[in-house]
Every structure is written in structure tokens, then in C-alpha cells.
C-alpha positions in Angstrom: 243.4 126.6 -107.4 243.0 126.4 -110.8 242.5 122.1 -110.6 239.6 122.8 -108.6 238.3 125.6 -110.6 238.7 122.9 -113.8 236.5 120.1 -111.6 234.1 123.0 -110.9 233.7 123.9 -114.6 233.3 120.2 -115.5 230.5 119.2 -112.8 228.9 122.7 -113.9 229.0 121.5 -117.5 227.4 117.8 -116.5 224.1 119.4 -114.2 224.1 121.0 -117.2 223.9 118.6 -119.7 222.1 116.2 -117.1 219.3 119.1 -116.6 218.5 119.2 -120.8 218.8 115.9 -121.2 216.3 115.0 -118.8 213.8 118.0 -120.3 214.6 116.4 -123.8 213.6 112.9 -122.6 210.1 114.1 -121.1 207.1 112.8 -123.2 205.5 115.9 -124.9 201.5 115.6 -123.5 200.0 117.2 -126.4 196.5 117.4 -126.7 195.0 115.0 -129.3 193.7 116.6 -132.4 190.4 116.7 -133.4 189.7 114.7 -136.8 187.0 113.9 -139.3 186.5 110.3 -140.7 183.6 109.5 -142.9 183.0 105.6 -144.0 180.7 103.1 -144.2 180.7 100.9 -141.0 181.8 97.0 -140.8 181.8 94.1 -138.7 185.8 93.5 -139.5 185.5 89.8 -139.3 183.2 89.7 -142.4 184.7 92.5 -144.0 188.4 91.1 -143.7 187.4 87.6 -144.7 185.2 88.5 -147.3 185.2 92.6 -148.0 181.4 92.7 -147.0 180.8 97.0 -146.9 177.0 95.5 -146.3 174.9 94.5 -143.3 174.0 91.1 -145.2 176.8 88.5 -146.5 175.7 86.5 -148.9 172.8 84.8 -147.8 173.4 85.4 -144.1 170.5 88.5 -143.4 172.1 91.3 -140.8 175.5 88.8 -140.3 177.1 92.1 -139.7 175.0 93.3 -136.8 175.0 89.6 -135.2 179.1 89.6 -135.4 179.3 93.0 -133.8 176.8 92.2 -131.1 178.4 89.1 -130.5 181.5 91.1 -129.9 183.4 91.1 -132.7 185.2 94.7 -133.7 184.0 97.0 -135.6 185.7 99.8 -138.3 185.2 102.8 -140.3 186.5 101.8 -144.6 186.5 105.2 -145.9 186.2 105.8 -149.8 190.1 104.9 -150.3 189.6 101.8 -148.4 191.5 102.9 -145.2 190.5 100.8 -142.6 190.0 102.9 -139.1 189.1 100.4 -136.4 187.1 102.0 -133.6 187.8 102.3 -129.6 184.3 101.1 -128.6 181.8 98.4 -127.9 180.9 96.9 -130.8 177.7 95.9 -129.2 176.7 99.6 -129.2 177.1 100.3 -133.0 175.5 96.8 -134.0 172.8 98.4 -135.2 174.5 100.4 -137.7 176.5 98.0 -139.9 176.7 98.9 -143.4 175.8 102.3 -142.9 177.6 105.2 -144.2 178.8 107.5 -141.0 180.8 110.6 -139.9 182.6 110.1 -137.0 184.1 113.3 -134.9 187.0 112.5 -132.4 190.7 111.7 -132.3 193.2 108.8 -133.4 195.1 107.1 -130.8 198.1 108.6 -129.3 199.7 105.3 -129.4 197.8 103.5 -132.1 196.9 105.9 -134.9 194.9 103.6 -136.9 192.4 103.5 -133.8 189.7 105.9 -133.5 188.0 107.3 -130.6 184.7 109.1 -131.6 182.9 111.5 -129.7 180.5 112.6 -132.2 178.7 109.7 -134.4 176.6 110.8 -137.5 174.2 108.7 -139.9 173.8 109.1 -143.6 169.8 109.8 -143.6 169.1 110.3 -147.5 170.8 113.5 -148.3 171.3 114.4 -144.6 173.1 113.7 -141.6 171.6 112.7 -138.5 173.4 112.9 -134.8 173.2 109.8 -133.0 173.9 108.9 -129.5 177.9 108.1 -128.7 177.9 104.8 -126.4 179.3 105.1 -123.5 182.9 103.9 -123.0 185.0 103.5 -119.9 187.2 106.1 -120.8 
């Protein structure tokens, strides 16, 4: 009796370690945190070949507008020179290059240097002005 009672207690003891294990080893699905990331906005071609923070390179009038709308990605360099590249179509914030903007929304679960805005914001003099947030598939 007591050999079975021992295999008893051990296959109790495995379910158990079995059953926390496998609660251990599911993926916590925490909701993103809101964040806050102010910058001026680049075409990151131009501004990781040549560290353009403007619209115009060099000679080349609104190069950062045509990059973007041609495709190329576009990023947030805040005042410490952090580099937040953004989840959207560059095509939609073409327009914008060079400008200094607030962006509301949340940094990749699996990327955290990417940003995902849901709120965009223009520097307008000494104010900020709410633009429209392009939409994305997601």
C-alpha cells in the first residue's frame, strides 16, 4: 500500500508542477502604455546619411517630403537625439517633415523603439495644433 501511495504522491507532485509551469510560461497580455514623444519629424534616409532635422538638404528644396512620399520611413529625433521610428505610412506625414510634433500612443510590444501614434500634434508658433492621424491597417 504504501508503494502506491508513494507513486500517487509523486504524479500528485508532477500535475502539480506541470499545472504552474504552464501558467508561468503564458505570455502576460498587458495593455500597452500610453506614452508621450515630442520631436522634430524626419525622412530617416536623409537624416541617417546626413543628420538633416530640416525639410530641405542642402540644395535639394522639400527632399524630406519627396523621400517620405516616395516611401521611405519616417521618425520622431527628440531633443536628446533618440530616434523613435514610426508604425505608419510615411506617405501620410510627408507633409510634415522637419516639423516639431507631439505624438500620443504606445511603443511596440515587440519593438520598443517603434511608435504607434494615435494622437499627432503640430508646433503652430507657441501652440499646438491637432492634426488628423492617417489611417493605418491596424
Amino acid at each position: 500500500m504504501s508503494k502506491t501511495r508513494s507513486v500517487f504522491f509523486v504524479l500528485i507532485v508532477m500535475m502539480v508542477s506541470l499545472s504552474a509551469l504552464f501558467l508561468f510560461a503564458q505570455e502576460k497580455k498587458e495593455k500597452p502604455k500610453t506614452a508621450v514623444i515630442e520631436g522634430t519629424l524626419v525622412d530617416m534616409k536623409c537624416y541617417a546619411a546626413g543628420g538633416f532635422l530640416t525639410n530641405d538638404h542642402g540644395e535639394m528644396e522639400n527632399c524630406g517630403t519627396i523621400c517620405a512620399k516616395g516611401g521611405l520611413p519616417v521618425a520622431i529625433v527628440d531633443k536628446d537625439k533618440n530616434v523613435h521610428f514610426l508604425a505608419v505610412s510615411a506617405a501620410g506625414y510627408a507633409d510634415w517633415v522637419g516639423a516639431n510634433m507631439r505624438l500620443t500612443g504606445t511603443h511596440g510590444k515587440n519593438a520598443q523603439a517603434v511608435f504607434i501614434p494615435k494622437k499627432i500634434e503640430i508646433k503652430d508658433g507657441d501652440k499646438w495644433v491637432e492634426k488628423k492621424v492617417a489611417k493605418t491597417m491596424m
